[in-house]
Every structure is written in structure tokens, then in C-alpha cells.
TILO-552455 format. One record per residue (C-alpha): residue in one letter; y, z, x. Coordinates in nm, 4 decimals, decimal comma. Layout:
<lumtors>
["A" [Y Z X]]
...
</lumtors>
This chain:
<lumtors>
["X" [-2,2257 4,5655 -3,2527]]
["X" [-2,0411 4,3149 -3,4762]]
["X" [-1,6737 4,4018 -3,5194]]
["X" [-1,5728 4,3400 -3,8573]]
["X" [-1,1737 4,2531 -3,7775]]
["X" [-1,2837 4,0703 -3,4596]]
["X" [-1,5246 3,8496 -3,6902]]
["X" [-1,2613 3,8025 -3,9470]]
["X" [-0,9686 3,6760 -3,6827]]
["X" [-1,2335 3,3992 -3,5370]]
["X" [-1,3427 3,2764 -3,8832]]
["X" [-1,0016 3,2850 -4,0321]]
["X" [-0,8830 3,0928 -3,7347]]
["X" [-1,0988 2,8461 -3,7142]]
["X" [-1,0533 2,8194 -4,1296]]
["X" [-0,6587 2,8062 -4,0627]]
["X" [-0,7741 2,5258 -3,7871]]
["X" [-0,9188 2,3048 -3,9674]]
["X" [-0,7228 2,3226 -4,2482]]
["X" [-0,3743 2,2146 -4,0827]]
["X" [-0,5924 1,8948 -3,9350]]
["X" [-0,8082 1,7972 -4,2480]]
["X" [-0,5967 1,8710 -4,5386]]
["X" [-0,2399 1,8706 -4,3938]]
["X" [-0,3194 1,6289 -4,1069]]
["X" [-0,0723 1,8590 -3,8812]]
["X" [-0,0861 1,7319 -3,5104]]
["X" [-0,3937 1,9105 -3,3525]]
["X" [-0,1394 2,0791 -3,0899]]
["X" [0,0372 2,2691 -3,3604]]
["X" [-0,2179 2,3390 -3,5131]]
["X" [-0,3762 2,4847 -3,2429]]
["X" [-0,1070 2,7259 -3,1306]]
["X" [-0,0790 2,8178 -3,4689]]
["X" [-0,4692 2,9266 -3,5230]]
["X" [-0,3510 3,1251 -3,1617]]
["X" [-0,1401 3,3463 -3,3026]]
["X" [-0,3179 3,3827 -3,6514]]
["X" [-0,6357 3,5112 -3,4754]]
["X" [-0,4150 3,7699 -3,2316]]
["X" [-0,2423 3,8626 -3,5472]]
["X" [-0,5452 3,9629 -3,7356]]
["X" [-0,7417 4,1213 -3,4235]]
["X" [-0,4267 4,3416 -3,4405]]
["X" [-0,3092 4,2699 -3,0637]]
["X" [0,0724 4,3382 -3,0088]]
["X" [0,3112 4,0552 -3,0291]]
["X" [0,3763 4,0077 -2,6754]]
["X" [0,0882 4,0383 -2,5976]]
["X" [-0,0462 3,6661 -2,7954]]
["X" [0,2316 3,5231 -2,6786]]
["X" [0,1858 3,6568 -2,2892]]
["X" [-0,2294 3,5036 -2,4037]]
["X" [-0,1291 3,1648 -2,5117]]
["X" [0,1177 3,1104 -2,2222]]
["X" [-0,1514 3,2279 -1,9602]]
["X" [-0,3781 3,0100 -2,1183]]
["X" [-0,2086 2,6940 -2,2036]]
["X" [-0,0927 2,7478 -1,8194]]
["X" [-0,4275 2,8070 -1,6402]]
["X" [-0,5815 2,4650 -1,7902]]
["X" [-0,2910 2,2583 -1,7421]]
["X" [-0,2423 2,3153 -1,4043]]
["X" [-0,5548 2,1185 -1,3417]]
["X" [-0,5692 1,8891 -1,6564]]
["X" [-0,2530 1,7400 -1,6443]]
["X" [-0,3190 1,6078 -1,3016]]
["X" [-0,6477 1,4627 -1,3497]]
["X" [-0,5755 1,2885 -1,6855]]
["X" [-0,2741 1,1421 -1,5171]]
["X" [-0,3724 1,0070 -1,2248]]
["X" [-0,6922 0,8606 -1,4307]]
["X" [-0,3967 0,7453 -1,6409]]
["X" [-0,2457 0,5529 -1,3658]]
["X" [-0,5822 0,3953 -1,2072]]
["X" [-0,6740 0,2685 -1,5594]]
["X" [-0,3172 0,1039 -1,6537]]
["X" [-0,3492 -0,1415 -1,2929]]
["X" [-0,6808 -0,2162 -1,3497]]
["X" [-0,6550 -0,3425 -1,7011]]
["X" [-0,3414 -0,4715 -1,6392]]
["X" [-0,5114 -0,6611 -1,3242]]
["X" [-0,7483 -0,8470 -1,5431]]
["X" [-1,0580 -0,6709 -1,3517]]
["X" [-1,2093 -0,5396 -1,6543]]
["X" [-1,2515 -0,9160 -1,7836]]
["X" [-1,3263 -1,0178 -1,5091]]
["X" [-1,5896 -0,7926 -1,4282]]
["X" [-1,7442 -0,8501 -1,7956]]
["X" [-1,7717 -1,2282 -1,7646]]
["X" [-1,9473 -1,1758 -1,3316]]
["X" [-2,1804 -0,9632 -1,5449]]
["X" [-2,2936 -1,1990 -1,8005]]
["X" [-2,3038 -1,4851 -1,5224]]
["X" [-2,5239 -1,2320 -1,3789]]
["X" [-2,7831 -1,0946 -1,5757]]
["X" [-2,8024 -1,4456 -1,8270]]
["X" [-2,7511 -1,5095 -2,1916]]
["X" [-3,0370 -1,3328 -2,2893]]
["X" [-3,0119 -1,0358 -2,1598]]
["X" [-2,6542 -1,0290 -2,2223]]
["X" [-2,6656 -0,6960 -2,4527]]
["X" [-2,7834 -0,4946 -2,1217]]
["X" [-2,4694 -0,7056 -1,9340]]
["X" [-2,1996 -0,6177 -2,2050]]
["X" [-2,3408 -0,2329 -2,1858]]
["X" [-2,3428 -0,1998 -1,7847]]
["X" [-1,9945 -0,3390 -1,8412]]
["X" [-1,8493 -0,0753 -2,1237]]
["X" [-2,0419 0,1577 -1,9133]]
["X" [-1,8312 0,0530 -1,5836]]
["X" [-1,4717 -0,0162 -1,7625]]
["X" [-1,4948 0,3371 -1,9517]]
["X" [-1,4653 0,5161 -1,6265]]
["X" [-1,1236 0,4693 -1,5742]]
["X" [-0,9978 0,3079 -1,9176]]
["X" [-0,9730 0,4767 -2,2112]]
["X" [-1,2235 0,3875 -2,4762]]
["X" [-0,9686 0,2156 -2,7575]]
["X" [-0,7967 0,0016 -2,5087]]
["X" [-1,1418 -0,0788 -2,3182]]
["X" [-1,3058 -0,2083 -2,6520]]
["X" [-0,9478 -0,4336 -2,7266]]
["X" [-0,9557 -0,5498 -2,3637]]
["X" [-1,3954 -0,6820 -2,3961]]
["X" [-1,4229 -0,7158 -2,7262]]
["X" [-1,3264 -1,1233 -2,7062]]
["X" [-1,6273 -1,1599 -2,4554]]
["X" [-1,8430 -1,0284 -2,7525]]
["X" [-1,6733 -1,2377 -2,9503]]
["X" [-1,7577 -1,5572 -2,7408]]
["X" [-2,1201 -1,4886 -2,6877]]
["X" [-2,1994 -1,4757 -3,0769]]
["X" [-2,0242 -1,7907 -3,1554]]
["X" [-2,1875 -1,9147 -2,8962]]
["X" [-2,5788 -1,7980 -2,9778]]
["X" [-2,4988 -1,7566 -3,3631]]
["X" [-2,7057 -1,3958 -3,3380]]
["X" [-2,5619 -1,1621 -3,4939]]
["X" [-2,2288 -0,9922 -3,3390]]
["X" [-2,3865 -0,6529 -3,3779]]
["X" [-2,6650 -0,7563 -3,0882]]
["X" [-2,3867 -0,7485 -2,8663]]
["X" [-2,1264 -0,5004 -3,0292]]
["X" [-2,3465 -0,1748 -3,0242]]
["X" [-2,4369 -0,2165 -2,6434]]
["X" [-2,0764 -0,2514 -2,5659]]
["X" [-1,9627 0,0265 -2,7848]]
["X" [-2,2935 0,2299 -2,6459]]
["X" [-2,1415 0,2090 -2,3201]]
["X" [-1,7851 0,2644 -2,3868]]
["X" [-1,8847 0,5835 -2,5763]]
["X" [-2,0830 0,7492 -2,3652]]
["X" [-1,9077 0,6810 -2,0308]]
["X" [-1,5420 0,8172 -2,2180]]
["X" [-1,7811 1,1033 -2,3276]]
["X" [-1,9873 1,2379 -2,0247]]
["X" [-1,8355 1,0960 -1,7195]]
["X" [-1,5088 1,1985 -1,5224]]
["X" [-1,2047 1,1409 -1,4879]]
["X" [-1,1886 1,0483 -1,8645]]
["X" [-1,0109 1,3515 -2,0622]]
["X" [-1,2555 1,5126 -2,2469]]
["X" [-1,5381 1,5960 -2,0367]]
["X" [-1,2318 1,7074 -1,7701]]
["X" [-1,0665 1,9256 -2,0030]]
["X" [-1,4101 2,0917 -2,0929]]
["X" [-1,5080 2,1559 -1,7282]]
["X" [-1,1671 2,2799 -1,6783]]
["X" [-1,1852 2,5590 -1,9620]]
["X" [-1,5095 2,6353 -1,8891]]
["X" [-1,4859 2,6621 -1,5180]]
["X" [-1,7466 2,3766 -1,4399]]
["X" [-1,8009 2,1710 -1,0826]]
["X" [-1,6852 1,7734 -1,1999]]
["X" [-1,9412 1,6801 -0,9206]]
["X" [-2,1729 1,7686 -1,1216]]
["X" [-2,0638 1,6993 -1,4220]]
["X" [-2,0613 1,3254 -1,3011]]
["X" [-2,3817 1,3660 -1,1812]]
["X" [-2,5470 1,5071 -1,4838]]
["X" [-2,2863 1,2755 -1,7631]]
["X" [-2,5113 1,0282 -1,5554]]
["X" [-2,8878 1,1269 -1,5413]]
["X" [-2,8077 1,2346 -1,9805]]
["X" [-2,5797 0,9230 -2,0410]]
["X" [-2,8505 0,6590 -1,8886]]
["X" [-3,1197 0,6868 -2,1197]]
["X" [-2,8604 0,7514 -2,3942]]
["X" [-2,6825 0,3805 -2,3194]]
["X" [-3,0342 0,2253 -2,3239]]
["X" [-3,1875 0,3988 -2,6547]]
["X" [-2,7996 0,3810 -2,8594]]
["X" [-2,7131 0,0720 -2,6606]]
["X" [-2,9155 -0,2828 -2,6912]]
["X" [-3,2658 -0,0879 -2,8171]]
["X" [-3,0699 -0,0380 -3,1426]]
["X" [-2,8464 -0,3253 -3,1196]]
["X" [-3,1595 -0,5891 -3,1722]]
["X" [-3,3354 -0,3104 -3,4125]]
["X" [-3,0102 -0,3075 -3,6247]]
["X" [-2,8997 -0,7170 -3,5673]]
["X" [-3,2556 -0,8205 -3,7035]]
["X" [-3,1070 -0,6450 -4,0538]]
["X" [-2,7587 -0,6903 -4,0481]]
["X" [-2,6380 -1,0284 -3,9481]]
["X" [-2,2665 -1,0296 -3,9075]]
["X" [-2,0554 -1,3466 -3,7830]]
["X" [-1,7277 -1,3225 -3,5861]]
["X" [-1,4777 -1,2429 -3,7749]]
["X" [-1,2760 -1,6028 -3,8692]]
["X" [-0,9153 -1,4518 -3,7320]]
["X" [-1,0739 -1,3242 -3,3996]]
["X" [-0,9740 -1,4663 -3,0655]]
["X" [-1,2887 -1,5473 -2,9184]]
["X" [-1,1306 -1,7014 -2,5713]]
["X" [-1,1511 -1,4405 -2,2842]]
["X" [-0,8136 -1,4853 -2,0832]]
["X" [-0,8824 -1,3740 -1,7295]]
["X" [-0,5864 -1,4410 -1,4555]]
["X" [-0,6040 -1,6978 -1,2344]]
["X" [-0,5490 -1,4271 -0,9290]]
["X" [-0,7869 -1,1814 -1,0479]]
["X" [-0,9281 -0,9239 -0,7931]]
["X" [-1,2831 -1,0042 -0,7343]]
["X" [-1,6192 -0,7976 -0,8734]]
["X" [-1,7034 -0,6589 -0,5438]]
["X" [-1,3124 -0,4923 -0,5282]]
["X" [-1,3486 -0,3885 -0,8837]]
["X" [-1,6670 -0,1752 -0,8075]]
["X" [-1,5353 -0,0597 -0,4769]]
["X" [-1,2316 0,1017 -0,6217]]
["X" [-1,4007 0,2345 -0,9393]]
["X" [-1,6254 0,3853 -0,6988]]
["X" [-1,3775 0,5636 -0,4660]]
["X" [-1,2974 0,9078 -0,6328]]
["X" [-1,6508 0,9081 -0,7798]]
["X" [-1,8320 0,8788 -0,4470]]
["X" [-1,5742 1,1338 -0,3138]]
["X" [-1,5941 1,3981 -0,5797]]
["X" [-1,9838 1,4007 -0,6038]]
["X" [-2,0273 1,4122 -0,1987]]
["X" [-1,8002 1,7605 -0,1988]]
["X" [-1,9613 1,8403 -0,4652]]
["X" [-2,3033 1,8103 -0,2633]]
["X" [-2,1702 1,9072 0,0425]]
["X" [-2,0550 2,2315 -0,1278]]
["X" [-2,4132 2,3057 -0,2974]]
["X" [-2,5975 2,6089 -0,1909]]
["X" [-2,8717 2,3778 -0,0719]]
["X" [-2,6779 2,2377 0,2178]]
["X" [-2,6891 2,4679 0,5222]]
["X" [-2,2897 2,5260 0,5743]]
["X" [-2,2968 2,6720 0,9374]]
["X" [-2,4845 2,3080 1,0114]]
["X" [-2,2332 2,0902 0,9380]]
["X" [-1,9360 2,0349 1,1565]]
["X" [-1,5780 2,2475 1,0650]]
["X" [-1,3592 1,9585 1,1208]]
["X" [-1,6261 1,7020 0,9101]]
["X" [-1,6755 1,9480 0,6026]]
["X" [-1,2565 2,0170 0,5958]]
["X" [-1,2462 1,6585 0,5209]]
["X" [-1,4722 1,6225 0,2896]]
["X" [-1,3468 1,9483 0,0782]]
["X" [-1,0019 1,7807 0,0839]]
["X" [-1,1001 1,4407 0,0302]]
["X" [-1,3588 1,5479 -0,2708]]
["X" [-1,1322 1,7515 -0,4631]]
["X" [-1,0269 1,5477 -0,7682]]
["X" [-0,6670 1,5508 -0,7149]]
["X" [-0,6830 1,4057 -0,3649]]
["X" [-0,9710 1,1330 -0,5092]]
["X" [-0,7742 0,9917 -0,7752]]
["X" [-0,4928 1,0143 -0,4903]]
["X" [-0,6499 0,7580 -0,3088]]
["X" [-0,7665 0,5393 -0,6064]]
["X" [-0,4251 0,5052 -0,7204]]
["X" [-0,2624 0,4044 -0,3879]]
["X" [-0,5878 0,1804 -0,3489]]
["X" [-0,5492 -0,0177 -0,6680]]
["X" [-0,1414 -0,0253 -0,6341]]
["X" [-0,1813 -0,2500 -0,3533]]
["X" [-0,4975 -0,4243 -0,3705]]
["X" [-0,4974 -0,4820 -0,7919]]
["X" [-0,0889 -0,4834 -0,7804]]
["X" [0,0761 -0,6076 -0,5272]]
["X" [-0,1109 -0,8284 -0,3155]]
["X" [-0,2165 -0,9914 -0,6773]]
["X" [0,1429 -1,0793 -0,6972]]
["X" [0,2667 -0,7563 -0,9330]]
["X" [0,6415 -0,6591 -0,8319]]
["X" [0,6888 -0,3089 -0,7826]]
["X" [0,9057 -0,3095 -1,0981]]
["X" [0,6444 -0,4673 -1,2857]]
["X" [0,3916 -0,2037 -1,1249]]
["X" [0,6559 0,1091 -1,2397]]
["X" [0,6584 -0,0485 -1,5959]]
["X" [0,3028 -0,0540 -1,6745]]
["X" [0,1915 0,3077 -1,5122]]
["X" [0,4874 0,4647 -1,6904]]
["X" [0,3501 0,3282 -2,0714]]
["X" [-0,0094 0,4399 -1,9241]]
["X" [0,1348 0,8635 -1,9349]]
["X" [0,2543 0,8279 -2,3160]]
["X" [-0,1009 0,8710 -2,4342]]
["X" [-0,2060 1,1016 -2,1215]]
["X" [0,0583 1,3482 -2,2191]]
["X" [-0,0061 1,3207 -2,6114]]
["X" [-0,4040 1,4790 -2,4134]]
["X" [-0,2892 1,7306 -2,1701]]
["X" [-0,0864 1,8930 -2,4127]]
["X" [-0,4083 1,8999 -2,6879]]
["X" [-0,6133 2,0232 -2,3900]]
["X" [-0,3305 2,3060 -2,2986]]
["X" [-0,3517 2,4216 -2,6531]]
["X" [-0,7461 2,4225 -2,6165]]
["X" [-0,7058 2,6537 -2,3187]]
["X" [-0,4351 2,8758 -2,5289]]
["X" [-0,7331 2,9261 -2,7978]]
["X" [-0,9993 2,9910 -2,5477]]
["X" [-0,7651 3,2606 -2,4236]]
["X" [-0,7179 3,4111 -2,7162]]
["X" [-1,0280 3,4581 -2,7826]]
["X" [-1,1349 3,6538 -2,4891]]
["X" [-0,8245 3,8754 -2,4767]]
["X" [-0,9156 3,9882 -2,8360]]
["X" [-1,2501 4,0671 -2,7238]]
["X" [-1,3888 3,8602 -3,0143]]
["X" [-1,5356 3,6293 -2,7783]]
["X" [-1,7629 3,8928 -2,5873]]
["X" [-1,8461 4,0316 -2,9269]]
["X" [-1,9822 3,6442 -3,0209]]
["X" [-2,1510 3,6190 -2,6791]]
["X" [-2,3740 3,9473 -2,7055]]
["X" [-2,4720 3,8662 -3,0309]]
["X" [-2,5974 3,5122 -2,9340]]
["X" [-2,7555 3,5987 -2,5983]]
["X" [-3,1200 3,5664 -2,6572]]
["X" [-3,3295 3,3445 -2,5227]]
["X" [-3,4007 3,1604 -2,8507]]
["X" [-3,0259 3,0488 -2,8906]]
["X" [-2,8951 2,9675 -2,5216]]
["X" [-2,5038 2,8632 -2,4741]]
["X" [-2,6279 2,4658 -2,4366]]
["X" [-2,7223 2,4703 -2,8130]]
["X" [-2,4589 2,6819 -2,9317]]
["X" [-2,1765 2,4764 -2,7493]]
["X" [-2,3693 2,1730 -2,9092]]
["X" [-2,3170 2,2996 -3,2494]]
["X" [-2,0119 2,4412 -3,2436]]
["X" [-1,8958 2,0736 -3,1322]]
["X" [-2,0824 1,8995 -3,3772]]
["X" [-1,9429 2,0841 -3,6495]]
["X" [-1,5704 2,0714 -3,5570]]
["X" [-1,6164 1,6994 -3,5289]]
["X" [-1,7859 1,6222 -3,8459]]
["X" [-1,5586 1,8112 -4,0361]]
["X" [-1,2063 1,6365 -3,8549]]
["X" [-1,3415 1,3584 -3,6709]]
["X" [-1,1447 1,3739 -3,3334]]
["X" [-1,3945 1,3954 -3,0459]]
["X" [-1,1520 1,5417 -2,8130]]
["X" [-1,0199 1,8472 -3,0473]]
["X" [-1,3998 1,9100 -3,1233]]
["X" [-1,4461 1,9297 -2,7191]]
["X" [-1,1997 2,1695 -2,6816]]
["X" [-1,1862 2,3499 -2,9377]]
["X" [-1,5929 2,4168 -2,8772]]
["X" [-1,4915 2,4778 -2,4879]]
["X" [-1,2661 2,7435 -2,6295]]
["X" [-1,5277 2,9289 -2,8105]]
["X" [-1,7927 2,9043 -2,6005]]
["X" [-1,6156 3,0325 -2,2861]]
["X" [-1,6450 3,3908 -2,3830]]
["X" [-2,0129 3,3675 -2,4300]]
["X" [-2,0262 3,2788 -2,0170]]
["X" [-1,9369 3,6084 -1,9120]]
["X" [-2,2339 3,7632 -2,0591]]
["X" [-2,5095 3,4313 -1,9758]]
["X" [-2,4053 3,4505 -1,6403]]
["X" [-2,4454 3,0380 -1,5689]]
["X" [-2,4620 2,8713 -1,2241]]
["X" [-2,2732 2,6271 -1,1422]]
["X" [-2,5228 2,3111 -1,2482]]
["X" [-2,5900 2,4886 -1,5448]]
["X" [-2,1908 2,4866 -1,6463]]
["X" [-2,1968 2,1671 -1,5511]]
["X" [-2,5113 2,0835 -1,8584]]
["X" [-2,3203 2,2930 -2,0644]]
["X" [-2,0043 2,0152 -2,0496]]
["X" [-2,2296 1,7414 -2,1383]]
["X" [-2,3710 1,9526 -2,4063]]
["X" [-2,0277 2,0324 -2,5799]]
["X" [-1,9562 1,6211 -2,5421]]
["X" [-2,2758 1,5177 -2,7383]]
["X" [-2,1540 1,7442 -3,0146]]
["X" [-1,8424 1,6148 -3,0184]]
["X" [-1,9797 1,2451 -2,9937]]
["X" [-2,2151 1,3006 -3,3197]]
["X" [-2,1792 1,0630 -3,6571]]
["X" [-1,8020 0,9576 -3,5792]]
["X" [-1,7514 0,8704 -3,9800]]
["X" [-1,4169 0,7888 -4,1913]]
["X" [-1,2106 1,0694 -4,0216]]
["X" [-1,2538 0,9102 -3,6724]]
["X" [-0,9658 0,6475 -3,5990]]
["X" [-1,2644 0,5119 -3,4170]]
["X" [-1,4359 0,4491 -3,7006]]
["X" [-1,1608 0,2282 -3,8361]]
["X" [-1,1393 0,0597 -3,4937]]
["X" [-1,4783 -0,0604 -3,5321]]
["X" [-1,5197 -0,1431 -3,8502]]
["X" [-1,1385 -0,3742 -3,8376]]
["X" [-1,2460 -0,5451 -3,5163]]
["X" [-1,6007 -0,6089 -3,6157]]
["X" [-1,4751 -0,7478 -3,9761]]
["X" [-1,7622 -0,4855 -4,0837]]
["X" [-1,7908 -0,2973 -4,4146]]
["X" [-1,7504 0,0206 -4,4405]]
["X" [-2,1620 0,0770 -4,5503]]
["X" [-2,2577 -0,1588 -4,2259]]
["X" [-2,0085 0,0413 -4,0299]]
["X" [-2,1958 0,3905 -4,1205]]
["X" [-2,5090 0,2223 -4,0416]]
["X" [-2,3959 0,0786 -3,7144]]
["X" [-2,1590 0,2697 -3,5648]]
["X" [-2,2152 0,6120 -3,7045]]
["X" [-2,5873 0,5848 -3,6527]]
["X" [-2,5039 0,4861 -3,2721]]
["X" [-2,3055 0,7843 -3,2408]]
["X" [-2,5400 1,0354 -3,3685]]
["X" [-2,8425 0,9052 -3,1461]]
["X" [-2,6017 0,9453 -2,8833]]
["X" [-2,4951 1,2999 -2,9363]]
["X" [-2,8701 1,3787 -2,9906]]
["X" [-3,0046 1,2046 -2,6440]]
["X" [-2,7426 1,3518 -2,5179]]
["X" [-2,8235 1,7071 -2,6023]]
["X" [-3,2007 1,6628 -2,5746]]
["X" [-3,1591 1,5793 -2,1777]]
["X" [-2,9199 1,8577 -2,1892]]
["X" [-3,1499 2,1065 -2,3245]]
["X" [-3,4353 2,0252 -2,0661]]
["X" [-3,1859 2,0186 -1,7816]]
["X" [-3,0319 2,4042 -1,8816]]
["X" [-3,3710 2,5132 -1,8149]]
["X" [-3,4662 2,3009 -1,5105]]
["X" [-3,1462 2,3704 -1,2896]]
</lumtors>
């Protein structure tokens, strides 16, 4: 049964919400906390009792958030600051050739977005993209939409970047298998968004470099090699996904050894991954490549000004999410959308997809979705892969037609010397098949696992 008050609170919050970003662009963390109390106020719960909500809630996400996004912080900063992101990029296009550079630039946006968040991995490549169209004449966009394609959808499916990790916190999913399903949904994604539409859309749209672009790709002269660059990417990913299988109800747990599955549970958990990663790349990427440890200190403290500009957005995500449930309003919205025609993957989609066409941040869309859909759980009863589908859901939603209220948008369209009409039908166009790939493989894996 639908409870008038209860329906009232969620829709005036979410009104409130929106409001404070769109019209009186209020930081989304305020504005948050602020929708918090509104909805606790108008569900008619005491006044300690919001307060007692948001605290618990903020509290509960951030005790795992704030590690994760800061260690992936830290990797990130020594690895760009390395030059092994360029250098990886130009290995790749030695690799695969000039012609089927689009697929190179993509693998690498793919690769680089793992640990480097997307705005400073698009500065950091986007001279190599640069260089090849000066050097072919094609059009820039041939190479441009395969990098971005990459960029995107790694950021957007694929821990440790923040905002599938601050989903699968609030929403209690495995990150093992997030990774592993950001992957099997983000593939085909990167191919069909990536260099399928990058030729489709450079054969109609020819677009030179812009004239005040650098188009020289500086990499250091003591660079780490490829082969390190992989290896050290791959470290907490390996880890993570091997608890994560060692951990799934298809391994026989009295087979394996005590003393080899203690490991691997200590090892795998994200914390003790990104551990590793951090002390790996300190010395490999920092100091034996001639970094002082003063130098070192410098770079990963500017790398936790943006991280903690995140955990606290995500924090206030997990405040709302809180709310919600304490009211009750979010059982109320989960019994009423528990059929089997409208299943939590499709509602988390459009929840997402709405928040982020109508204020443009992917990660507040994320999270604020995460929030609502968290109640409907208790009733749909997940497992643990299917939480997992659910994240990458919620991120395709969040990913969809990125348009003028996305500082991504801008960031595009500034670097690319783009208009703003080729920018809708580049950019925004890549998003949206992204966020609908994404949500199609999404769909079909909810009912498979």
C-alpha cells in the first residue's frame, strides 16, 4: 500500500535535490545532507532521530570508500607522474600499427582509466591523438572517440575508480565481481562506442587538430617499461577477483588449504590490494626512476584533494540511502516495484539516467540512484553476482548523453576545438550508446546469474 507522506518526503526530496544542484549550483554534498533532513522532516521522524540516520549512514559508507578512493588516489598520482601512461600509449601504437591505431588508443584509455581518473587521463593521451591526425590528416574524431570510449567506460564500470566503488559500497556488492562483470558489459561497449563509431562518425565530421594544441608526446627518458606498467596495474585487480573466486559458492571451501585460502582472503580484500600496489609503484615507478621521497610526498598529497572532494559526495550518498530506509519510504518503493516486469537492474538504470540528464554529474547520479535503489534489495532478495549487475546497471545510467551540464562535456568539446553541435553528435552520442550497451548486457546478465 502506497503511503501518501512517505511518497511525498521521496519526491519532495529528490525535487529539493535537484534544485540546489541545477538552479542554485549548491555543492552536491550540501545539497545532499540537506534533501536528508527535508525527507526525515516530512516522513515525520523525530529530530534525533535524522540526524542519528545521516550520521550512521554517512559513517557506514565511508568507512570503506574513503580507503579505496584513496589508495586508488595514490597508485594513479605515481603512475602519471612516472610517465607510464605515455608511455604505454605510444608501445601500443608501435604495436598494433597506424591503421589500427583507433583499437590501440582505446585498449590504452581502457588500461590508463583503471587507476587515473578520467579528466587527467584524457589531458595526459590526448597529445598522442593529437600526433596521429597530423600525421594521417583523418579526421581527429577517428581517434578521439576510441580514446574517450575507453576512458569512459573503464572510470565507469571498473574498480578502484570512485563511482562504481561507492555504488558497490551502498549497495552491499562483491568488487570481484563487479570487475569481472564492468568487464564482460564494458568490452563490447568500448568496441561498438569506441572505433565502430569513431570511423562511422569521422567519415561525416572531419575535424583537424586544433592549431594551439601540443601535438609532441613528452615521455621521460627513465620511463618504467610496458611490461612493469601492466604488471602493477594488474596487481590489486588479479588479487581482488581471485578472493573474489575463491570465495564463490562454486569453489568447494573444505578443499582448499586453511593457511592458502587465509592468504588469499587477506591479500584479495581491496584495502590490502591497493596496499600492495601503492608500495609497488612507490619504489619501482618512484624511486628507483630517480623520484626523491620528497618529490614522491608532494605529488600523492595533491592526488587526495580531488579524492576527498569524492568520499565526502559518496558519504552524503550513503546519508540519503539511509534515510530512506529508516523512513520506511524505501520498502514502500520496493514492494510496489517488485514484479517481474520491472526488476531492480532497470529501475536502478533509470533512476540513474534521469538524475544525470537532468544535472549532468555522473558520480551524484551513481549515488544518488545507489541510494534509492538500496531499499528495493531487501524485498528482491539479490545474490551476490546479481548486486554486482546491478552496479554496472546504475553506472550505464549515470554514463547516458553527458550534454552541456557535464564539465565533461566542456572538456571535450575545448580540447577537441569541437562545436558545440559536433560535440552533441560525438560525444553525447558516444555516451548514450554506452549507457545503453551497458544496460543491455546488464539486463541479460540479471537473469543469467
Amino acid at each position: 500500500m502506497i503511503d501518501i507522506q512517505l511518497l511525498l518526503a521521496i519526491g519532495l526530496g529528490i525535487s529539493v535535490l535537484l534544485f540546489l544542484i541545477l538552479r542554485l549550483k549548491m555543492q552536491a554534498f550540501l545539497a545532499l545532507l540537506i534533501a536528508c533532513i527535508l525527507v526525515g522532516i516530512v516522513a515525520g521522524m523525530p529530530p534525533t532521530a535524522i540526524l542519528e540516520s545521516v550520521k550512521n549512514g554517512m559513517g557506514g559508507t565511508l568507512g570503506f570508500v574513503a580507503i579505496v578512493v584513496g589508495l586508488g588516489a595514490l597508485f594513479g598520482s605515481i603512475l602519471e607522474q612516472s610517465g607510464g601512461a605515455q608511455q604505454l600509449a605510444t608501445q601500443m601504437l608501435n604495436t598494433f600499427g597506424l591503421q589500427r591505431s583507433p583499437w590501440a588508443v582505446m585498449c590504452t584509455g581502457f588500461i590508463i582509466a583503471i587507476p587515473v581518473f578520467f579528466d587527467v587521463a584524457f589531458i595526459i593521451l590526448v597529445p598522442i591523438i593529437y600526433a596521429l591526425q597530423k600525421r594521417t590528416n583523418k579526421s581527429l574524431i577517428i581517434y578521439a572517440i576510441p580514446l574517450l570510449a575507453g576512458l569512459a567506460i573503464t572510470h565507469t564500470f571498473i574498480p578502484p575508480t570512485p563511482g562504481p566503488i561507492a555504488v558497490a559500497d551502498i549497495l552491499g556488492a562483491d568488487l570481484g565481481y563487479v570487475i569481472i562483470f564492468g568487464a564482460i558489459a564494458g568490452i563490447p561497449a568500448a568496441i561498438i562506442a569506441g572505433p565502430l563509431l569513431g570511423n562511422f562518425l569521422a567519415k561525416r565530421m572531419h575535424v583537424q587538430t586544433p592549431e594551439t594544441a601540443m601535438a609532441n608526446v613528452d615521455i621521460p627518458k627513465n620511463a618504467p617499461s610496458v611490461a612493469s606498467i601492466l604488471l602493477i596495474i594488474a596487481i590489486p585487480i588479479v588479487l581482488i577477483v581471485c578472493n573474489t573466486l575463491v570465495s564463490s559458492p562454486l569453489v568447494d571451501q573444505d578443499a582448499l588449504n586453511k593457511e592458502l585460502r587465509y592468504i588469499i582472503s587477506l591479500l584479495g580484500h581491496p584495502f590490502v590490494a591497493l596496499i600492495i600496489a601503492n608500495l609497488v609503484a612507490w619504489y619501482f615507478l618512484g624511486i628507483r626512476k630517480g623520484f626523491t621521497k620528497s618529490q614522491l610526498l608532494t605529488v600523492s598529497t595533491k592526488s587526495l584533494y580531488p579524492a576527498g572532494v569524492i568520499i565526502l559526495l559518496t558519504g552524503a550518498g550513503g546519508a540519503f540511502k539511509q534515510i530512506l530506509i529508516d523512513t520506511g519510504a524505501g520498502k514502500m518503493i520496493a514492494e510496489s516495484l517488485n514484479t517481474a516486469y520491472f526488476p531492480p537492474v532497470i529501475f536502478g538504470f533509470l533512476v540513474a539516467a534521469i538524475v544525470r540528464i537532468l544535472q549532468g554529474s555522473a558520480t551524484v547520479a551513481m549515488i544518488t540512484s545507489a541510494g534509492i535503489t538500496a531499499p528495493i534489495l531487501e524485498v528482491a532478495a539479490p545474490s551476490a553476482p546479481q548486486l554486482a549487475v546491478l552496479v554496472i546497471a546504475i553506472a550505464s545510467g549515470a554514463t547516458i548523453f553527458s550534454h552541456v551540464n557535464d564539465s565533461g562535456f566542456w572538456l571535450v568539446k575545448q580540447y577537441l576545438g569541437l562545436s558545440e553541435k559536433q560535440t552533441f553528435a560525438s560525444w553525447s552520442v558516444m555516451t548514450t550508446l554506452i549507457a545503453l550497451v551497458g544496460v543491455v548486457v546488464a539486463t541479460l546478465l540479471w537473469f543469467v546469474v
